[in-house]
C-alpha positions in Angstrom: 19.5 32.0 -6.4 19.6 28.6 -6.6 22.9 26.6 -5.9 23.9 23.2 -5.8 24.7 22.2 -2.4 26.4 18.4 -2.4 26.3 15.6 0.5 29.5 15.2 0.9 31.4 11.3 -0.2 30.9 8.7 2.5 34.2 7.7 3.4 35.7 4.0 4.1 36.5 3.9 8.2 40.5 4.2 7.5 39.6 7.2 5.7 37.8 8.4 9.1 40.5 6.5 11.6 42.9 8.8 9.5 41.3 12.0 9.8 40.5 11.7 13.6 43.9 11.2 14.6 45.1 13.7 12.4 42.6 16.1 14.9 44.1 15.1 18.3 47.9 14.7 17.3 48.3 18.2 16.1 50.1 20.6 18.2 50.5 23.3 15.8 52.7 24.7 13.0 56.5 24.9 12.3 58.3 28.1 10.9 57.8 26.5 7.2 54.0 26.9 8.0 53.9 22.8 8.0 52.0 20.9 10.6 53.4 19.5 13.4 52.0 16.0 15.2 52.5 14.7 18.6 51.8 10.6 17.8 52.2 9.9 21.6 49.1 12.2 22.7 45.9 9.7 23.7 43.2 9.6 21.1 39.3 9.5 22.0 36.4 7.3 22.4 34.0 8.0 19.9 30.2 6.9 19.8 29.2 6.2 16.8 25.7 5.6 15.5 24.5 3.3 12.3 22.1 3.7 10.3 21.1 1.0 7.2 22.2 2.2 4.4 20.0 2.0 1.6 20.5 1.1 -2.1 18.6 4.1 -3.9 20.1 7.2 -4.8 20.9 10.4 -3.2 18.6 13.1 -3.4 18.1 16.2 -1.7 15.3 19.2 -1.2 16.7 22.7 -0.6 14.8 26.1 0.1 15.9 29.7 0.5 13.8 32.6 0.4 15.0 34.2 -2.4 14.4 30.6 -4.6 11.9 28.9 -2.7 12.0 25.3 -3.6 14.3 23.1 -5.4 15.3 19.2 -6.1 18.7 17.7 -6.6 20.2 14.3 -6.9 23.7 13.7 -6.1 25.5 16.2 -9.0 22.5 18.4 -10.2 20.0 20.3 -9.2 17.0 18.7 -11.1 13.5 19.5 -12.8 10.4 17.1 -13.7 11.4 17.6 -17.2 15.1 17.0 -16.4 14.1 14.8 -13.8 16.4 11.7 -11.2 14.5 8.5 -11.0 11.4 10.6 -10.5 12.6 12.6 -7.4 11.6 16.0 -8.8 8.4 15.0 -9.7 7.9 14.0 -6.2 9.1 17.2 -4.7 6.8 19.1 -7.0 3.9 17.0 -6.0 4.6 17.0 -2.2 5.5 21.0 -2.1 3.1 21.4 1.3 4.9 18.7 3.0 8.1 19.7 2.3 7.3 23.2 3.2 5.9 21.7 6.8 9.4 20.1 7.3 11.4 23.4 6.4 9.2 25.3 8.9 9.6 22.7 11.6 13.5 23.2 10.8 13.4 26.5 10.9 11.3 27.1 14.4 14.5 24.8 15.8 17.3 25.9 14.5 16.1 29.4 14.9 17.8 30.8 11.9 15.5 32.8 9.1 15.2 31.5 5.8 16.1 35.2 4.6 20.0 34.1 5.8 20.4 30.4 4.7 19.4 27.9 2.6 18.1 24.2 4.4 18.6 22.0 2.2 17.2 18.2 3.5 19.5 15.1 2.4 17.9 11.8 2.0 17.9 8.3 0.2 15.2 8.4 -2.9 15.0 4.3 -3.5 12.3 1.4 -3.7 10.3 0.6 -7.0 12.5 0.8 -10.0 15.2 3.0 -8.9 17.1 -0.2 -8.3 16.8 -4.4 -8.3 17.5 -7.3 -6.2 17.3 -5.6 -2.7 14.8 -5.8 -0.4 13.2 -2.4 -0.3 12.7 -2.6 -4.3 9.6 -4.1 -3.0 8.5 -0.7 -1.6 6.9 2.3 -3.4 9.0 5.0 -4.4 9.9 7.0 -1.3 12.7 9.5 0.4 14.2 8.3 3.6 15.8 11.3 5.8 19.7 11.1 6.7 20.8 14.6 7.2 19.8 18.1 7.8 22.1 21.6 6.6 22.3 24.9 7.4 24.3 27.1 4.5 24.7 30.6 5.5 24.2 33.1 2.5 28.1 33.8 1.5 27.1 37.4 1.1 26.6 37.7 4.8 29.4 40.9 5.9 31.0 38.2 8.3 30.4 34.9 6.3 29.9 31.6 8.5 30.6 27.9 7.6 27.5 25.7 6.5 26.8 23.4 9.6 24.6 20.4 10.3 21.5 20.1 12.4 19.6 17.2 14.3 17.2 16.0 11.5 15.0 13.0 13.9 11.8 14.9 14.4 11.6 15.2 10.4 8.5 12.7 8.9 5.3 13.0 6.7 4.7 9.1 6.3 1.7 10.0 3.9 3.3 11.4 2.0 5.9 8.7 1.3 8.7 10.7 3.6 9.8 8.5 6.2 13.0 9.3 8.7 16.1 6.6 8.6 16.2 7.0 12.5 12.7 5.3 12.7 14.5 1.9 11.6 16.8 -0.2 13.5 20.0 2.1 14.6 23.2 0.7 16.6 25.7 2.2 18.4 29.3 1.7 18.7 32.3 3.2 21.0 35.4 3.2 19.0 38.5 3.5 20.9 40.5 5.5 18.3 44.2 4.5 20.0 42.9 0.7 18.6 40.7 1.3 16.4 41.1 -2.0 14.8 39.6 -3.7 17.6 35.9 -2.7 16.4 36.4 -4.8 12.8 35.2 -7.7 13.3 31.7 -6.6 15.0 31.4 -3.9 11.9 31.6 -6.9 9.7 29.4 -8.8 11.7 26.6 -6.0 11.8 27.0 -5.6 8.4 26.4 -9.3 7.4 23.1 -9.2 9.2 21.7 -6.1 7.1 23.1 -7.6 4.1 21.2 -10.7 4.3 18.2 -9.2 5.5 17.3 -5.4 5.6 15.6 -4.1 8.1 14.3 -1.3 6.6 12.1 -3.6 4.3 11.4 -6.3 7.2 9.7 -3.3 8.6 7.6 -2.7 5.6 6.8 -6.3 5.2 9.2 -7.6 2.9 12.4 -9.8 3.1 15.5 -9.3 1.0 19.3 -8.2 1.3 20.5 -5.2 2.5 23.6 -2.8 1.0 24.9 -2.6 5.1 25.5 0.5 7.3 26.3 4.4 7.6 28.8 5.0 10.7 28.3 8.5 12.3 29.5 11.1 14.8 30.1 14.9 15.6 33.4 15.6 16.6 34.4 20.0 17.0 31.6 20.8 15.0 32.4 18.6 12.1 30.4 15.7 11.4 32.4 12.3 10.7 30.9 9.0 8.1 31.7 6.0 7.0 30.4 3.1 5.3 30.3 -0.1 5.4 29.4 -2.6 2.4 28.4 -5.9 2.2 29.0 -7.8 -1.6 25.6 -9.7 -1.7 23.5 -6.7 -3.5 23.8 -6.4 -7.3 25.7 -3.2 -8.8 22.7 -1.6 -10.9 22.4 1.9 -12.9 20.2 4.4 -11.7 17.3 4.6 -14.1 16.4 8.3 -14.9 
């Protein structure tokens, strides 16, 4: 059957600093069942990788066998006659190269379609999907940001969804380009001071904001919306985001 399967929210880096410290202070459970910390235990050094983030809106393409093919933006799964921006339209029109990505998935991850659902994450944006950036410039098209693996919850022993390396994913003909293929940075956060990495976030987010990369590669010159921190950390995959307040607020047209 068909089911909606959500990116999960971006969060803000406190949100992340938070979370990761919760992790590596956490020695266990008291006799009320309530978790126990140990603040003086040293935290890591994460590397984390940016990506420009791009002011569109989130859609997805999921397959399983029993369902095949489907769309979804953000909160539904959609239809070209209940239709995102145009996003389902596309799928339905680029079915074959869709289908090539889901096989090239599948022949890595070396799970069977028969047991999970894929389901590909990716920014729909450019044309009229949004204004006053610099990709509006560019046709309609779905950058790549994310791959997942849902196990079928029927299985006898059910596993946890989990995420899989996504960079060998592209069909530039066919308007499907990969986020990875455009300026990335990197960035070792020292969790017991995180604070310490502020300013250069601010600073790498200032230079995407006035001027996106992603469009300077197509051509174009405009602002940016800024940048999508990530890392893997036991299994779990950690994000935030970082703004800038140059690009206008604008409503998704559907």
């Amino acid at each position: 059957m068909k089911k909606m399967i959500k990116f999960p929210s971006i969060e803000q880096f406190r949100s992340v600093i938070a979370t990761v410290l919760r992790q590596y202070t956490f020695v266990g459970l008291d006799e009320n069942g309530d978790a126990i910390y140990d603040n003086t235990k040293p935290k890591p050094t994460l590397t984390f990788k940016g990506t420009v983030k791009l002011h569109g809106t989130n859609a997805a393409v999921c397959w399983n066998a029993s369902s095949g093919m489907w769309a979804q933006s953000r909160e539904n799964i959609i239809t070209p006659e209940k239709d995102n921006a145009g996003f389902a339209f596309f799928v339905e029109s680029h079915k074959e190269a869709f289908m090539e990505l889901f096989k090239q998935i599948d022949a890595r991850v070396m799970e069977t379609f028969t047991h999970t659902t894929i389901t590909i994450y990716g920014e729909w944006c450019g044309g009229n999907i949004q204004k006053g950036v610099g990709i509006t410039n560019l046709e309609k098209s779905f950058f790549i940001f994310g791959v997942k693996i849902t196990p079928n919850p029927e299985e006898e022993t059910p596993r946890p969804s989990y995420w899989v390396d996504y960079n060998y994913l592209r069909s530039p003909d066919d308007k499907i380009y990969n986020i990875d293929d455009f300026p990335t940075y990197s960035m070792d956060i020292d969790f017991n001071m995180p604070q310490l990495v502020q300013n250069k976030l601010s600073e790498l987010t200032i230079a995407v904001e006035e001027e996106c990369p992603v469009a300077k590669a197509f051509g174009f010159s405009g602002i940016g919306e800024g940048l999508v921190w990530s890392t893997s950390l036991n299994g779990n995959v950690h994000r935030f985001k970082c703004k800038g307040e140059l690009h206008s607020s604008s409503k998704v047209k559907t």
